[in-house]
C-alpha positions, 0 to 999 in steps of 0.5 A, spaced: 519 792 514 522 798 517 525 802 510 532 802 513 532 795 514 530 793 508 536 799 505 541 794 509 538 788 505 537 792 498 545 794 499 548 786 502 543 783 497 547 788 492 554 787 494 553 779 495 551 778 488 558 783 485 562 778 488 559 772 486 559 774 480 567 776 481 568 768 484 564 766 478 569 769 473 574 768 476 573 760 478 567 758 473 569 761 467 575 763 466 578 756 468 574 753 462 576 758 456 583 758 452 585 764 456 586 759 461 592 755 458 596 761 460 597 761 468 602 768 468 596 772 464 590 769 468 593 770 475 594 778 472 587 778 470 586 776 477 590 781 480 588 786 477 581 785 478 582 785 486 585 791 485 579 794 481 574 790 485 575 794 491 574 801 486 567 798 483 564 796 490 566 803 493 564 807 487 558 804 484 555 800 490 557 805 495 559 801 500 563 801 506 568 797 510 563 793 512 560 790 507 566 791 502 569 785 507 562 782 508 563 781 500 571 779 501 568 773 506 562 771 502 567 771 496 573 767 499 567 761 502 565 761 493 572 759 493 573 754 498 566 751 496 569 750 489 576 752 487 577 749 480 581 744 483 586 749 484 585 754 480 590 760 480 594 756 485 589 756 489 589 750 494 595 748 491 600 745 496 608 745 495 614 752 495 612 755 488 604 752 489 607 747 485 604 741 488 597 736 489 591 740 491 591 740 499 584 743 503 589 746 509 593 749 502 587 752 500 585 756 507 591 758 507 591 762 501 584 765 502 587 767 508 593 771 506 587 773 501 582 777 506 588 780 508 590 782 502 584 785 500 582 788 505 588 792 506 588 794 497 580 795 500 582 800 506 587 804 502 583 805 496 577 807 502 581 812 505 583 815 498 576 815 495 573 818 500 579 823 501 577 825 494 570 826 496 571 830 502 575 835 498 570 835 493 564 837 497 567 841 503 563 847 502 569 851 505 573 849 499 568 851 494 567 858 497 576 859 497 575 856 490 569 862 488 572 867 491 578 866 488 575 867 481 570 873 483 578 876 486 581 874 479 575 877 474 575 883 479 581 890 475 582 893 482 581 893 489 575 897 489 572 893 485 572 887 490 569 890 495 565 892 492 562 885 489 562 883 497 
């Protein structure tokens, strides 16, 4: 098998197995511990993952858009395979998701849920790598280096003379 081929499948195979394991925190174990019974603190537990998730798949996976929404895609069909009958509210049909558990309810809202992460996604993407670039550029580091050897130097001779 060609190596760059066999990259792309390490990299996908990696970032499918981060996101299930979300999906499986956040539909199999969480709505079967006593955190649960309080439904105001899981759905901010599960806010907050959704806005770091995206920071741990672009920091430690190393991945891009594409796979980050190839992860969101793969995780949203965990949950509409199983939801926890309407976990977080997932599914539930009525104004205030309030009512019975409603299939067309549940792909509503794991549409309003791709689009949401991938929007937390992209705005976390173009900061990171914002970051990154600043970080690396070489132009910066030569303005950073020679700002110190300016402030070492005494006087103006001295500076030139270390060029």
């Amino acid at each position: 098998m060609n190596n760059n081929i066999k990259s792309i499948l390490v990299k996908l195979l990696k970032i499918l197995a981060a996101y299930f394991c979300l999906y499986f925190i956040h539909f199999v174990i969480i709505p079967n511990t006593p955190l649960y019974i309080n439904s105001y603190r899981v759905k901010y537990i599960q806010g907050w993952t959704y806005l770091l998730f995206p920071i741990v798949d672009i920091l430690l996976l190393n991945s891009n858009i594409a796979y980050g929404f190839i992860g969101v895609l793969f995780y949203n069909f965990c949950v509409y395979v199983y939801s926890a009958n309407g976990a977080y509210g997932f599914g539930l049909s009525g104004l205030f998701n309030d009512g019975s558990f409603d299939r067309e309810a549940l792909l509503f809202h794991l549409k309003i849920t791709i689009v949401l992460y991938m929007i937390f996604y992209l705005i976390f993407y173009i900061i990171i790598r914002i970051i990154r670039f600043i970080k690396d550029n070489p132009k910066n580091k030569e303005n950073m280096e020679d700002k110190e050897v300016k402030e070492g130097c005494e006087n103006k001779e001295d500076y030139e003379n270390h060029n």
